[in-house]
N, C-alpha and C positions, 0 to 999 in steps of 0.2 A: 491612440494606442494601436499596436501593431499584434496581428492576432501571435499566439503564442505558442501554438501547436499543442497546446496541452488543452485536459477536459478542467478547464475552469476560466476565468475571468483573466487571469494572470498569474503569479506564479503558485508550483503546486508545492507541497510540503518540501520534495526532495531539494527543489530547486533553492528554498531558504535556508533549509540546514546545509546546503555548499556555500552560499553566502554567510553562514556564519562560522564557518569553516576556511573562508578565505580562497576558493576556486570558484572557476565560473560557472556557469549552467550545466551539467551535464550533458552532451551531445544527444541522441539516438544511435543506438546500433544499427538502427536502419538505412540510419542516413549514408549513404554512399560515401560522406564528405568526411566520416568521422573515421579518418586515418591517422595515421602520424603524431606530430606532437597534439592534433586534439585531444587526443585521447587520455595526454596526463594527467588530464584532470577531473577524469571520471568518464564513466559512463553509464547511459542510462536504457537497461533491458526492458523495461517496462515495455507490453503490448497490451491494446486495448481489448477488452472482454477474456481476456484468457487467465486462466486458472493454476491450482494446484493440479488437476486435474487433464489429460489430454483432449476432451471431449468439452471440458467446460470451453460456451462461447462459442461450440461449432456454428451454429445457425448463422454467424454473422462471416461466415467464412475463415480465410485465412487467419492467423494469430500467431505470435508464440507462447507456447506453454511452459511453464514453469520449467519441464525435461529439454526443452527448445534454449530456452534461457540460458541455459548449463552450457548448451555446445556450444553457444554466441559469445558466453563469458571465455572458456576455453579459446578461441578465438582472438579475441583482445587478447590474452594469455600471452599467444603465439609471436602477436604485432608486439608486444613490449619485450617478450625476449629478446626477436630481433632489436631493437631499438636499445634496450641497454645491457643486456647480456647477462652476468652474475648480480649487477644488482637489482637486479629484478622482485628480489628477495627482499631487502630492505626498504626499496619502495612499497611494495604490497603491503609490509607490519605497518607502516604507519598511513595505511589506506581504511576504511570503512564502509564493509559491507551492509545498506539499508535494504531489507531485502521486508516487502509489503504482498504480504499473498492473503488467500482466504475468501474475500469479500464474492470475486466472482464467480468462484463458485457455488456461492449459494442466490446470488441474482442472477447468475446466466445458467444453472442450472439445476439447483434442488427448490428454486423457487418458482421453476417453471417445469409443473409439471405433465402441460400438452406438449410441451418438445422433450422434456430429458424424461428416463423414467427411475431418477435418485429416490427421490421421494416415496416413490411403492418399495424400492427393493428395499432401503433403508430407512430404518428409525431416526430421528435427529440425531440421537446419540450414535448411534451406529457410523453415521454419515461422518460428524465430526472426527468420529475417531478412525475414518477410515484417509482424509484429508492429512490427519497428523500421521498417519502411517506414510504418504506417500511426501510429505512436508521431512519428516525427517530421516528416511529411509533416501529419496532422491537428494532431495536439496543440502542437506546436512552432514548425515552420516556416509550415504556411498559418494554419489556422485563430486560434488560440490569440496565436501571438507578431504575428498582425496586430491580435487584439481587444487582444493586453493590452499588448504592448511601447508600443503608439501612445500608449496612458494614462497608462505612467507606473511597469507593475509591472516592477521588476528583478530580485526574487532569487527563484530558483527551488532546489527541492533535488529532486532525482529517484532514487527510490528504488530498487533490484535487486530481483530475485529472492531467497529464503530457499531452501534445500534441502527441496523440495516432496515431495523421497522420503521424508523423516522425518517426515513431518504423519502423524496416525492414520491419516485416510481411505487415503494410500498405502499404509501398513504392513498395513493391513488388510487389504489383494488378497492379500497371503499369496503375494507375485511374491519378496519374501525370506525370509530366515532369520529366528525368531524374537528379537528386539531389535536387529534390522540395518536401514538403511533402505534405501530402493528404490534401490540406485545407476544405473540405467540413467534413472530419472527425474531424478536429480540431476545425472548426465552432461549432457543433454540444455540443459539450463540454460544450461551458461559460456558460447555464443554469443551468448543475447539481454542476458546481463550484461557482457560485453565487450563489448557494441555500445552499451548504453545509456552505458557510460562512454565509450566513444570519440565518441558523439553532444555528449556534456556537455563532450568535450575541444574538438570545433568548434564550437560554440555559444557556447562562452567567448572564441573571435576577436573576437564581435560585442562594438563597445564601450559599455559603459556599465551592463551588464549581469554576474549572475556565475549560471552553472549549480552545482548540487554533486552529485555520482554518494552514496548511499548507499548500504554495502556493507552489507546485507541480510545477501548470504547469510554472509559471514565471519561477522559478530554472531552468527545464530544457530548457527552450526557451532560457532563458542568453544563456546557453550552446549552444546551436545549432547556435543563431545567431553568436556568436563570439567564434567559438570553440579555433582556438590557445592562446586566453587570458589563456583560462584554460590548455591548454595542450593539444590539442589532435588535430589529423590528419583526423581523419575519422569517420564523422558523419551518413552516409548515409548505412552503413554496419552492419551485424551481425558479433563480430570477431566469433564466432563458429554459422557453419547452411551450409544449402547446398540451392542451385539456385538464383533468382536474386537476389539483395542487401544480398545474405546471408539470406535470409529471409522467404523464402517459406517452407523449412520446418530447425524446430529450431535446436539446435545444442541434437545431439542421440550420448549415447555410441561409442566409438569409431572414431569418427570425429575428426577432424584434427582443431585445435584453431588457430585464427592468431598468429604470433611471438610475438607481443607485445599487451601488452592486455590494456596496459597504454596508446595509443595512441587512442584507441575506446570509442568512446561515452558507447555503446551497446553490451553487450556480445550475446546476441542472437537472436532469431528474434523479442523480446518483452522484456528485462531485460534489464538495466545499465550495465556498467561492475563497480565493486570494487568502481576505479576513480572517474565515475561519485556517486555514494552511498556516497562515503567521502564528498563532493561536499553538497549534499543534508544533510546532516545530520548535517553539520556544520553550513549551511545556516537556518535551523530550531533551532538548539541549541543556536543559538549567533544571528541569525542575528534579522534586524531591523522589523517594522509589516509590511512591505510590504512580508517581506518571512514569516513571523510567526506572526498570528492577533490573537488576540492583543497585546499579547506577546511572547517570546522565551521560548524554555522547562529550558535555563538555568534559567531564570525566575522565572516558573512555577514551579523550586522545593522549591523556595524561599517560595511560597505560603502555608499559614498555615490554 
């Protein structure tokens, strides 16, 4: 196998729902190469460690941020006017926005509280709701549903939170019990995932449009409480990482991956493996509104 450029084993959720979508891989905005007709087939803003947040993720340097995100999209915007002109329009309605925030900022910063100082200034609740302030203030209401609703994009699917107490790098702090995950971090969680659903419940007044709330965390907790339904042996591990649960620091160049990569939850000290992505992706595209409210993205391309 040929590595993938992404933080897992192979491919990552977005990359299966365009396969079952019928496009190919989503490019990088990064990538220099992603001009031209690449781009009709999506694209993929995702930066590593960066957040809702502009600050989530500094320690690791450079990022785009969620506000970074927006100018990049704006961007492509630009390339496909040029390229098809007035239909521009019509292509975007039958596009779909997966748009997945949240997680990093609470591990790359209200979780680390010797580099960020979230955590003293904010209460959880505080925090979350200060996240969905800036979630649907930037991304949604100003920025975003100005550049894109005007164009012509309708469908959006917005994804939760996963139980970030069960990731290795959490288990790792040794805050629980050995093959228990961090409940006080999982606690912490239900407000910014009740809020993004109840944002996706007012969003969907506006007409002509549909939001979809993605339950994250449900998906992955099926998984963990009853891992062999699904297939797997080993929930509590990073298969690639080094120190306890595999998790302290995440899998670097050169490290050694477990043998089978099918039997893990977790490729790293914070990523799914493959497995699980297939898992998720399927569960979003088809399944019922307990995993996809109010509807499924297969659904959702129904939608005109």
């Amino acid at each position: 196998m040929q590595p993938t450029g992404r933080f897992s084993n192979g491919k990552t959720f977005v990359d299966i729902i365009g396969e079952m979508l019928g496009v190919p891989y989503p490019p990088a905005f990064a990538d220099p190469n992603s001009v031209g007709v690449k781009i009709l087939g999506g694209m993929n803003y995702a930066s590593a460690a960066a957040g809702i947040l502009d600050e989530t993720g500094q320690h690791y340097g450079a990022r785009y941020s969620l506000s970074r995100q927006v100018v990049n999209f704006e961007s492509t915007l630009d390339q496909l006017r040029t390229m098809m002109g007035s239909n521009v329009t019509n292509f975007l309605a039958k596009s779909i926005a997966i748009m997945v925030f949240g997680s990093n900022d609470y591990i790359n910063n209200y979780l680390m509280p010797s580099i960020y100082s979230s955590s003293y200034t904010y209460s959880p609740s505080e925090f979350a709701n200060l996240l969905l302030n800036h979630y649907g203030r930037q991304l949604l209401f100003m920025e975003l549903m100005q550049a894109l609703y005007s164009v012509g994009l309708r469908k959006f699917f917005i994804a939760g939170v996963g139980p970030l107490g069960c990731i290795p790098n959490q288990r790792a702090t040794g805050q629980a019990a050995p093959g228990r995950c961090v409940d006080y971090v999982n606690q912490i969680l239900g407000t910014f995932n009740q809020g993004i659903k109840s944002l996706v419940e007012q969003l969907n007044n506006r007409p002509g449009a549909i939001f979809v709330y993605g339950n994250t965390y449900g998906a992955v907790g099926d998984i963990l409480n009853d891992p062999s339904t699904y297939g797997f042996s080993v929930v509590d591990k990073g298969c690639c990482g080094i120190g306890r649960n595999q998790g302290q620091i995440t899998c670097l160049p050169f490290a050694y991956p477990c043998p089978d990569r099918t039997q893990y939850v977790f490729w790293d000290a914070f990523h799914p493996t493959q497995a699980v992505n297939s898992i998720l992706a399927r569960r979003a595209f088809y399944g019922p509104p307990l995993d996809s409210y109010p509807i499924n993205i297969q659904q959702m391309t129904l939608f005109n």
